[in-house]
BANUPA-329729 format. One record per residue: x, y, z of N, C-alpha, C in turn; residue in one letter. Coordinates in steps of 0.05 Angstrom, whole numbers, plus 5000, padded with zeros to 4 digits. Example, Ala and Ser with C-alpha at 12.3 -4.5 7.8 and 13.67 -1.06 7.14 Angstrom:
REM BANUPA-329729
526448865156524649105156526449345156a;525749555142527349795143525850015157s;
***
This chain:
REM BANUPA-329729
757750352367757750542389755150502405x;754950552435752550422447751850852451x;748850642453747050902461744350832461x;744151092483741351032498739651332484x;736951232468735351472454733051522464x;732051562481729551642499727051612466x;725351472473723251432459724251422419x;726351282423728051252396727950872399x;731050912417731050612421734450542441x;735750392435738250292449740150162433x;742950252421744250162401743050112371x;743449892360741849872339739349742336x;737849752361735149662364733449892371x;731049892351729950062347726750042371x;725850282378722750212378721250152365x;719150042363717250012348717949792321x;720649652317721149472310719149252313x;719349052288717648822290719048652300x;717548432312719348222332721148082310x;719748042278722047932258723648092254x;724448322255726648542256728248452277x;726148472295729448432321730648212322x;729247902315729947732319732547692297x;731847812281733847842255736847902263x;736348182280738248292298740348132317x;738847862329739547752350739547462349x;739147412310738747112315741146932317x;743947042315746046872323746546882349x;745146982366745847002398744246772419x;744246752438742446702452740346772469x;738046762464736446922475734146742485x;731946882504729646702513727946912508x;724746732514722246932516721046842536x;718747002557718147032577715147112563x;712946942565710147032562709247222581x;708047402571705247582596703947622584x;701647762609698547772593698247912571x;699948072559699548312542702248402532x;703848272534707148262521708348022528x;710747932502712847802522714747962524x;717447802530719347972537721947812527x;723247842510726447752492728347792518x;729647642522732147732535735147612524x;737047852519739047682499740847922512x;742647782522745447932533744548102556x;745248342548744848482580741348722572x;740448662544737548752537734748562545x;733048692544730548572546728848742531x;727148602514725448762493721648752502x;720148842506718048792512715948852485x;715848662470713548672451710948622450x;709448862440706448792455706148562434x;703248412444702248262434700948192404x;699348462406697448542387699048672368x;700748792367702349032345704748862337x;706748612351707748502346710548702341x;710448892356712949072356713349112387x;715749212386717849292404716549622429x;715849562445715549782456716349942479x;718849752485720749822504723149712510x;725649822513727349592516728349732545x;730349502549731149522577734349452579x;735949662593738949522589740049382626x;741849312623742049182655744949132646x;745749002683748348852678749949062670x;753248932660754549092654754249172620x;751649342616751549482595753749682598x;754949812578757050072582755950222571x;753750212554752550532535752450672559x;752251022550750551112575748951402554x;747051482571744951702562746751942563x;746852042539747752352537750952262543x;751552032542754351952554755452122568x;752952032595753252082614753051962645x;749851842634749851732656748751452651x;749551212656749050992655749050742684x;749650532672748250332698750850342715x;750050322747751450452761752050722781x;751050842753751351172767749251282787x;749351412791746951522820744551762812x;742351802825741152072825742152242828x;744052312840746152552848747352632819x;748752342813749652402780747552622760x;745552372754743552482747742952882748x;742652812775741253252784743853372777x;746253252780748753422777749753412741x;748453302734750453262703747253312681x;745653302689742953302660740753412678x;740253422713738453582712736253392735x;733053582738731653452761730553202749x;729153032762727952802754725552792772x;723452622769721452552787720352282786x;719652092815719151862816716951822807x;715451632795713051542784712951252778x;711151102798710450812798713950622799x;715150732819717950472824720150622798x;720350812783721550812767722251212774x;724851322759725051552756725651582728x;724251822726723552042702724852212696x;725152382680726352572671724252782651x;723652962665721153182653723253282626x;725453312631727153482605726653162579x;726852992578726852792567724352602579x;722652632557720652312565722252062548x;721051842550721651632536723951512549x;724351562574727751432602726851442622x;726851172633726751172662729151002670x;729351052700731650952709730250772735x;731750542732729850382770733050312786x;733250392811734850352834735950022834x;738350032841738849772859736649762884x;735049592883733349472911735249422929x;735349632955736549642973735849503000x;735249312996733749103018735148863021x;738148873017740148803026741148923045x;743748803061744248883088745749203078x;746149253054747949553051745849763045x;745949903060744050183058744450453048x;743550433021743950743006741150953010x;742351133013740451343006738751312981x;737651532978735851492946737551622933x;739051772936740052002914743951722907x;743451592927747151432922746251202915x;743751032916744050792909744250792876x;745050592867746450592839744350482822x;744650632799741850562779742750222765x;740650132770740649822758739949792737x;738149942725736249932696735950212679x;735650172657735250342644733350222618x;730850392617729050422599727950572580x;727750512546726850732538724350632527x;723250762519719450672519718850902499x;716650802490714151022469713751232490x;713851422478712751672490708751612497x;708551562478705651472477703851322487x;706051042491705450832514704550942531x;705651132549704751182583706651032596x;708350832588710150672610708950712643x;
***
């Protein structure tokens, strides 16, 4: 069963997982890594895992594509802000991403509308979904 757990995790991948846990999770699949200054990043199907460096655990994942979980099975990739205010409530923007004050640990980032089709903010369709450490700060 898919699901999205705000500062928990996403299906059966946990936060705060060690990168040998997850890889465990995902080693018959295909997957890549992506170095940065202070995490990489796993990408295997329609997830991406961001493990810090130093702790060697999991501190955010990310769903995309046609993931079908959705939050509160409700709202997932695709759906809109409108969804969102109309089905779970207000949200607020912070650094490219939206929030949810009733729930930390979820953010949601827009289809980049800088293609020739022009949505509003409240109709363009959520592309991403993130859940993160409460603690992090994301």
């Amino acid at each position: 069963m898919k699901k999205i757990e705000p500062d928990i995790g996403i299906d059966q991948f946990i936060l705060d997982a060690t990168k040998e846990e997850l890889l465990q999770l995902i080693d018959n699949g295909n997957w890549s890594e992506e170095y940065r200054s202070n995490v990489s990043v796993i990408t295997y199907q329609n997830y991406k895992f961001w493990i810090h460096n130093e702790t060697k655990k999991v501190n955010q994942i990310l769903v995309f594509g046609d993931y079908s979980g959705k939050f509160l099975d409700q709202i997932g990739i695709g759906d809109t802000l409108s969804d969102i205010k109309n089905q779970i409530g207000t949200y607020y923007y912070e650094e490219y991403v939206y929030k949810l004050e009733k729930y930390p640990g979820i953010c949601f980032e827009l289809f980049d509308c800088d293609m020739e089709e022009e949505w509003g903010e409240n109709n363009a369709p959520i592309e991403y979904i993130t859940v993160y450490k409460v603690e992090s700060n994301m």
